[in-house]
C-alpha positions in Angstrom: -8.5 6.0 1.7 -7.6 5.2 5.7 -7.5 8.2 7.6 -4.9 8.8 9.8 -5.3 7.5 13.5 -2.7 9.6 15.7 -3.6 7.6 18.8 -2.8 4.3 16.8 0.6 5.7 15.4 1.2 6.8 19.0 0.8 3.3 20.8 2.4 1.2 17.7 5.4 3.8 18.3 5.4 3.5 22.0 5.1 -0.6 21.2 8.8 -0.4 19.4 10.1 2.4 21.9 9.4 -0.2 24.9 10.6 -3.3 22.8 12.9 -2.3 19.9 12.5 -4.6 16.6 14.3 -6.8 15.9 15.8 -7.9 19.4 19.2 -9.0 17.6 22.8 -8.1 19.2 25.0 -5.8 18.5 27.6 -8.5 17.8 25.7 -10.5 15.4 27.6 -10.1 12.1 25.4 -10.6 8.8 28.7 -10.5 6.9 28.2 -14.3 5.9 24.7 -14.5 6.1 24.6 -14.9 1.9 21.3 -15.7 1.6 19.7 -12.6 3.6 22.7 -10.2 2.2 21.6 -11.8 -1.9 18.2 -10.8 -1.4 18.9 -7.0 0.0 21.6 -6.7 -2.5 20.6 -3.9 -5.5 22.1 -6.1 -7.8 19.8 -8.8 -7.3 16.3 -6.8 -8.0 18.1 -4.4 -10.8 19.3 -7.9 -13.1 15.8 -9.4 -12.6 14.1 -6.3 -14.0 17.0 -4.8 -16.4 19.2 -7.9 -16.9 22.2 -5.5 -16.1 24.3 -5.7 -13.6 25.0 -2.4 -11.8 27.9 -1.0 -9.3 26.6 -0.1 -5.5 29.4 2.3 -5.3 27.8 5.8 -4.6 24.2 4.5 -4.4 21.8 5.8 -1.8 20.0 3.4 -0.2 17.1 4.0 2.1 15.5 1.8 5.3 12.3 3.0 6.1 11.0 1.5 9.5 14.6 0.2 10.1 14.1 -0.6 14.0 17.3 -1.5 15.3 19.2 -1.2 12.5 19.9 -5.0 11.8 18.3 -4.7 8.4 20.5 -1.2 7.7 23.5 -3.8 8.7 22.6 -5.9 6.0 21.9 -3.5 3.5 25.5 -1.9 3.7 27.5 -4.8 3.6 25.2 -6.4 0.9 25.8 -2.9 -0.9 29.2 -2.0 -0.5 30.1 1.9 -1.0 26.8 3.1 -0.8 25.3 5.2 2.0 22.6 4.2 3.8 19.7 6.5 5.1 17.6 4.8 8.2 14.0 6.2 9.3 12.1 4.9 12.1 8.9 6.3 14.1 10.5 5.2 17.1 13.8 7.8 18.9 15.1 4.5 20.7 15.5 2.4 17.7 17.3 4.5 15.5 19.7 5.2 18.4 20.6 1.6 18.1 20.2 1.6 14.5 23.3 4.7 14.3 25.2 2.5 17.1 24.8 -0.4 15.3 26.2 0.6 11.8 29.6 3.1 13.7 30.0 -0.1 15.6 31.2 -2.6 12.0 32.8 0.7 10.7 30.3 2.2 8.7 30.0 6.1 8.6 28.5 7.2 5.4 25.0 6.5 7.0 22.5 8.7 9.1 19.1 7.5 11.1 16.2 9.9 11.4 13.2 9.7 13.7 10.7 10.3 11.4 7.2 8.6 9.9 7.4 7.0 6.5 5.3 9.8 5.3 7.3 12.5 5.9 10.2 11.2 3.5 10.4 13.8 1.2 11.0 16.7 4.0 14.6 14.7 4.5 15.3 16.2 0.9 16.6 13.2 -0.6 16.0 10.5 -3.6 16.9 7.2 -3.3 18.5 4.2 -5.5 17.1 1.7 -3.4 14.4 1.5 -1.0 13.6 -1.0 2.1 10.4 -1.0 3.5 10.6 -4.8 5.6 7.6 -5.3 7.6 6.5 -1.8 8.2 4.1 -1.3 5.2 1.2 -3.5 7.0 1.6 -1.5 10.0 0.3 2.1 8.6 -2.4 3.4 8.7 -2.9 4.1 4.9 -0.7 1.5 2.4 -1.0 3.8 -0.6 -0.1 7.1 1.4 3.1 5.0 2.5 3.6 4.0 -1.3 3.2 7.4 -2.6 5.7 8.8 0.0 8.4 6.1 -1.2 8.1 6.7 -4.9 7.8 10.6 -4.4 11.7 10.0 -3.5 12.6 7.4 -5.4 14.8 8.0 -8.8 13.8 7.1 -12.2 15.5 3.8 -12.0 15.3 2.7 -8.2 13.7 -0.1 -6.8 11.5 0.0 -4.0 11.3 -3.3 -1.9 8.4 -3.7 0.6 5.9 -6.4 2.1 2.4 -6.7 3.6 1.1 -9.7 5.8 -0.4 -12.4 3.7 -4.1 -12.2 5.5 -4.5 -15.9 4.7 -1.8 -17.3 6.2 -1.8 -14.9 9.0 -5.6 -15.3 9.6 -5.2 -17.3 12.8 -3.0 -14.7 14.1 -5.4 -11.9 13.5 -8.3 -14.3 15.1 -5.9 -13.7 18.4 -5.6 -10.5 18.0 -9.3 -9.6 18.3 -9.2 -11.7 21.0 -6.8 -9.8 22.9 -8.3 -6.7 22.1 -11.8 -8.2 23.6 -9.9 -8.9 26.7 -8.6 -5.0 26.8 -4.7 -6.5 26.4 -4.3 -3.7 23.7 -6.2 -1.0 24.9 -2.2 0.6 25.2 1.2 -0.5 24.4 1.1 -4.2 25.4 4.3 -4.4 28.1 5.6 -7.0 30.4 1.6 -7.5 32.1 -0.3 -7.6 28.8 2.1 -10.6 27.7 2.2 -12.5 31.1 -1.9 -12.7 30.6 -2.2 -13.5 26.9 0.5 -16.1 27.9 -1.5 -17.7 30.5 -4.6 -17.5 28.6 -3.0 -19.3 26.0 -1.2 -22.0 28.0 -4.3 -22.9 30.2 -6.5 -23.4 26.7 -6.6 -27.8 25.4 -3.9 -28.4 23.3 -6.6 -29.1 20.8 -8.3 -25.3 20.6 -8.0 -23.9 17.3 -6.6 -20.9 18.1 -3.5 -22.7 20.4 -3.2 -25.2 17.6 -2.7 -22.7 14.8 -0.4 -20.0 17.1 0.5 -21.3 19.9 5.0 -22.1 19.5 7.3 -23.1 21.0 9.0 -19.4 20.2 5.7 -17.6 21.4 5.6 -20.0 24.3 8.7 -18.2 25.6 9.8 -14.8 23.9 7.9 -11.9 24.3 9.7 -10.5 21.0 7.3 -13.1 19.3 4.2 -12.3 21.2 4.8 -8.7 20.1 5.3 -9.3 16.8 1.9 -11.6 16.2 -0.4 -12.0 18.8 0.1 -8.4 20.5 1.2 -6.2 17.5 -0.2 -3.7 17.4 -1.8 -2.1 13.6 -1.7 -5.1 12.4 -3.6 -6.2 9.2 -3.7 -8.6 6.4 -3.9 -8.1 2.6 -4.7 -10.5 -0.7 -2.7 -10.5 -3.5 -5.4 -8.9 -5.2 -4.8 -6.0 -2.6 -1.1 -5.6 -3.3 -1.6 -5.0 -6.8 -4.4 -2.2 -6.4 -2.4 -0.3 -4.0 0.4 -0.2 -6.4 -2.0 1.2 -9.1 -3.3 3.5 -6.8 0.3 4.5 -6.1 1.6 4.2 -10.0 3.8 1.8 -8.8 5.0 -1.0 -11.3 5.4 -4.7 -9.9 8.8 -5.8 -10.6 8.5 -9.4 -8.7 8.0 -11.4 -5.4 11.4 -11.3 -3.5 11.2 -14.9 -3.0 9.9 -15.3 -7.2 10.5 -18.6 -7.3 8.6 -19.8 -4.3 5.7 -18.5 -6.4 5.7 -21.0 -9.0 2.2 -21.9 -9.6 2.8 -24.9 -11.7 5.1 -26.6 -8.6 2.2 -26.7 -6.7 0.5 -29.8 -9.3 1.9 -33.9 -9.5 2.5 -33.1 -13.2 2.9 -29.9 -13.9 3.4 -31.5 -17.4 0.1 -32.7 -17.3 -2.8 -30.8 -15.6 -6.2 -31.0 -16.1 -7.6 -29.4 -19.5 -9.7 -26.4 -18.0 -6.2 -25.2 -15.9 -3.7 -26.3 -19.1 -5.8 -24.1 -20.8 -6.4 -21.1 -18.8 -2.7 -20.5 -17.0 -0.9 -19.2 -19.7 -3.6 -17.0 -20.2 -3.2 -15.5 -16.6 -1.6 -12.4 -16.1 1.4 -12.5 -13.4 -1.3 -11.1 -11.0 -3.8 -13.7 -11.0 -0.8 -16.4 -11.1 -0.1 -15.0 -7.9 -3.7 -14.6 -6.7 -4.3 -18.5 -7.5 -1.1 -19.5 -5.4 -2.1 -18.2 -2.4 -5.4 -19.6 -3.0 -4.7 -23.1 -3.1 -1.3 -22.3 -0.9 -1.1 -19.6 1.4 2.3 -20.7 3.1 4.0 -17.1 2.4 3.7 -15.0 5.8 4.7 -11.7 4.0 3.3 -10.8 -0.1 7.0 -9.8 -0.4 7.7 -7.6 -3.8 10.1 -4.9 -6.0 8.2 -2.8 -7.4 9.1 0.6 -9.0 8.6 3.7 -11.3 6.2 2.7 -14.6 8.5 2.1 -17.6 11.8 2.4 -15.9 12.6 -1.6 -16.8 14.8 -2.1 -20.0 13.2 -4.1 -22.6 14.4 -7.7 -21.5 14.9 -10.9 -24.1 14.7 -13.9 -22.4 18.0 -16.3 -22.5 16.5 -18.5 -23.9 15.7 -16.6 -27.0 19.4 -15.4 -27.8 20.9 -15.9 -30.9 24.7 -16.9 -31.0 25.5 -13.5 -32.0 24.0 -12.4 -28.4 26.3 -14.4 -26.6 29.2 -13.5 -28.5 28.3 -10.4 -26.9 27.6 -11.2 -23.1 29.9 -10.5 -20.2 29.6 -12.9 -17.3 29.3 -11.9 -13.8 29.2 -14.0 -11.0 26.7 -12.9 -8.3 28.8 -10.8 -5.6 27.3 -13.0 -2.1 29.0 -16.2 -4.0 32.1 -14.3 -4.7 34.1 -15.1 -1.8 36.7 -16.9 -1.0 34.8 -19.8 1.2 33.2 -20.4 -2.3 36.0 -20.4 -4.4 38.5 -22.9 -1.7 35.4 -25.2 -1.5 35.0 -25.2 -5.2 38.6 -25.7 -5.7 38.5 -28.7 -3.3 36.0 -30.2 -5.4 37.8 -30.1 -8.5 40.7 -31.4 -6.6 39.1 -34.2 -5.4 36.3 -34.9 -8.3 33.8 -34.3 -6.0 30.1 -32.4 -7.2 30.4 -28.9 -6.4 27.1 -27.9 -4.4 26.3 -24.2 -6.1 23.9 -23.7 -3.7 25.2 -23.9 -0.6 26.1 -20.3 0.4 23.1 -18.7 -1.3 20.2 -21.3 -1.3 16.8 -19.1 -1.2 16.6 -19.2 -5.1 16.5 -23.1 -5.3 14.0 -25.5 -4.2 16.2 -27.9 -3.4 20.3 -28.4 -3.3 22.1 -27.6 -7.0 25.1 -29.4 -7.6 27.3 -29.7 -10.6 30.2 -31.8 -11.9 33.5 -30.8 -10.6 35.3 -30.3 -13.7 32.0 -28.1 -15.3 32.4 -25.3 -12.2 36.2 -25.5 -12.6 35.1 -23.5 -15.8 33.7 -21.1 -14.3 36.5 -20.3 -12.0 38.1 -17.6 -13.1 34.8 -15.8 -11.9 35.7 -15.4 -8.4 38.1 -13.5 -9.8 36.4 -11.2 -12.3 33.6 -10.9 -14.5 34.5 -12.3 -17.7 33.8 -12.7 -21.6 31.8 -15.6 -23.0 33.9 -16.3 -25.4 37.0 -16.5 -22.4 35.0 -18.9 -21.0 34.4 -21.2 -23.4 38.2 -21.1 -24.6 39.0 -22.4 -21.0 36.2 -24.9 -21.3 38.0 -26.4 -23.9 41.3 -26.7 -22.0 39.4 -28.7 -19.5 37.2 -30.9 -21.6 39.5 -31.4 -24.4 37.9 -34.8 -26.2 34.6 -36.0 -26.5 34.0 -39.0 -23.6 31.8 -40.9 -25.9 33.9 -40.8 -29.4 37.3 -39.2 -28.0 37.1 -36.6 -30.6 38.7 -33.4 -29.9 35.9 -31.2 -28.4 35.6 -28.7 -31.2 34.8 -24.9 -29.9 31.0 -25.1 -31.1 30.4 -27.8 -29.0 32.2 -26.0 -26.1 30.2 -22.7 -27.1 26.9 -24.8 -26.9 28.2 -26.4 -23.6 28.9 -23.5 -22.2 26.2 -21.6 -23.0 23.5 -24.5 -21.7 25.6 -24.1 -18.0 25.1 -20.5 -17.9 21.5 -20.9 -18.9 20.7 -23.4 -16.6 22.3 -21.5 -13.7 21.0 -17.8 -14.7 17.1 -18.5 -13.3 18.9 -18.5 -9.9 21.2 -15.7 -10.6 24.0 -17.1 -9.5 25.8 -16.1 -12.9 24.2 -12.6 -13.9 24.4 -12.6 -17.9 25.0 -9.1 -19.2 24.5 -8.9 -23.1 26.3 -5.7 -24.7 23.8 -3.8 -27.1 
């Protein structure tokens, strides 16, 4: 285990007292910024892991190292009723965070100046717990862990990230640079970033170290130089890593935030058709050497971004794809709340009106790989969701309103060929959780 470094927790603190993190206005509104409010939505991380879809009302939600309070922001309008808790090493940033938050109306919420370690003195347990790029910063990763699950409830979800050390290795190569030249000896401020600036600017364009760090965005904000070149505590983990700290915490891995931009077999020509040794060794991979292999042959992923929580809490899970008929007579659908709104629902209409492909994917993309549309007259089915969530069965009723005869033979479309219809829409649109499936037990 790390020990402790009070001088290192001192500067890093005086680093985000001097230059508050992240630099965003006051005025900048997440409120339609679906994609970043779908990932820091409870929902999201409870239906991956339970395959339930739970209310927000009443939830207590926690950002640990919540700077200036952009990420709390988020996490209350992504979370709506819930009260949101903010802790911070540094007294300047959760000023702004508490300003921040009374400023869009929202004042079931408090911000405490406090080290992530010291959570359980707030006397608290939480449903939901963000710890965005603070993790890789202390001192000991486990100790930090250990304080997050110590007041976590039995069913909350911790989400939390370290620095990928293979992607970030250039960055870390600058870093012990600038620690050579005595840039970090203290706080970096405004002198410390003019220097490493020059130094940077008078290297050829073709040095490694310019080549591999050296943007346009470093080039110009010191925010950026801060944050990569300059920041300080620092430090890179493996996948490998990640998943010993969490047994060394008796944390449970849930999945990557981003999961499917950890798709090992998207990384091949054919993932149909890979050579014999790898056909016949992935499926025998457990989800942490999957992961492990990724960033191996692809370490594009700046933060190992996961949910992870309490051992045993998930509920056993079936797959869709295994569900009997039976099951779906059963299932409530939901639509996902950051696509319920009404820019959605007057573009979708639009579409039907005019036959045009509805693009699902436009408000909350991060799920896909690449744009999701589908027929106009398919989505109209699913309209009624933008109102409320709704039966299976009430779906496939209306389906057959709208798709009353067969194209091909002009048969009447009978309701098992709407049920199977139906159901192949809402399986095909459920890995990205735009529809949440709830199945009644």
């Amino acid at each position: 285990m790390q020990q402790k470094d009070p001088e290192l927790v001192n500067k890093i603190r005086q680093q985000f007292d001097s230059a508050p993190y992240p630099k965003i206005p006051l005025e900048k509104s997440p409120k339609e910024a679906y994609d970043i409010l779908y990932l820091h939505n409870l929902i999201t991380s409870y239906y991956l892991r339970n395959q339930k879809v739970i209310n927000t009302e009443s939830k207590v939600i926690l950002d640990a190292g919540c700077g200036s309070g952009y990420k709390s922001l988020v996490l209350a309008e992504a979370n709506p009723g819930a009260k949101i808790v903010g802790i911070d090493l540094s007294e300047k940033s959760v000023d702004l965070a508490q300003k921040r938050l009374e400023h869009y109306g929202f004042t079931n919420c408090e911000f405490h100046a406090i080290p992530i370690e010291n959570l359980p003195k707030l006397g608290l347990e939480f449903d939901y717990i963000n710890a965005d790029e603070v993790l890789y910063l202390l001192p000991d990763i486990v100790e930090g862990l250990k304080a997050m699950k110590a007041v976590l409830k039995p069913e909350g979800i911790i989400r939390s990230n370290l620095h990928s050390y293979f992607q970030r290795a250039s960055y870390y190569r600058a870093q012990e640079l600038f620690k050579f030249m005595g840039l970090m000896n203290e706080s970096p401020g405004e002198m410390e970033i003019e220097v490493a600036r020059e130094t940077m600017n008078s290297l050829k364009d073709q040095v490694l170290i310019k080549r591999q760090t050296w943007t346009e965005r470093a080039k110009e904000s010191d925010e950026a130089m801060l944050a990569n070149h300059l920041l300080m505590g620092d430090k890179g983990s493996t996948i490998p890593e990640l998943f010993a700290a969490l047994r060394e915490a008796e944390l449970e891995f849930i999945s990557m935030v981003n999961w499917r931009y950890w798709d090992l077999t998207g990384l091949f020509k054919e993932p149909d058709n890979l050579p014999a040794f790898l056909a016949m060794s992935l499926p025998e991979l457990s989800v942490e050497e999957q992961h492990h292999l990724f960033e191996l042959l692809n370490p594009v992923h700046r933060l190992l971004d996961f949910w992870c929580g309490h051992p045993g809490a998930a509920h056993p899970v079936e797959p869709v794809s295994e569900w009997s008929d039976r099951d779906w007579n059963s299932v409530t659908v939901h639509l996902h709340p950051q696509l319920r709104h009404s820019k959605a629902k007057e573009d979708l209409i639009q579409c039907v009106q005019t036959r045009r492909p509805f693009e699902i994917s436009k408000y909350v993309q991060v799920p896909t790989m690449v744009p999701l549309h589908q027929e106009s007259d398919v989505v109209a089915g699913l309209l009624p969701l933008w109102d409320e969530p709704q039966p299976f069965l009430s779906l496939v009723e209306r389906w057959q309103k709208i798709r009353t005869v067969d194209p091909i033979t002009l048969e009447p479309v009978s309701q098992q060929t709407a049920f199977e219809q139906v159901k192949e829409l809402l399986s095909d649109l459920d890995p990205f959780l735009y529809v949440l499936l709830e199945r009644s037990a």
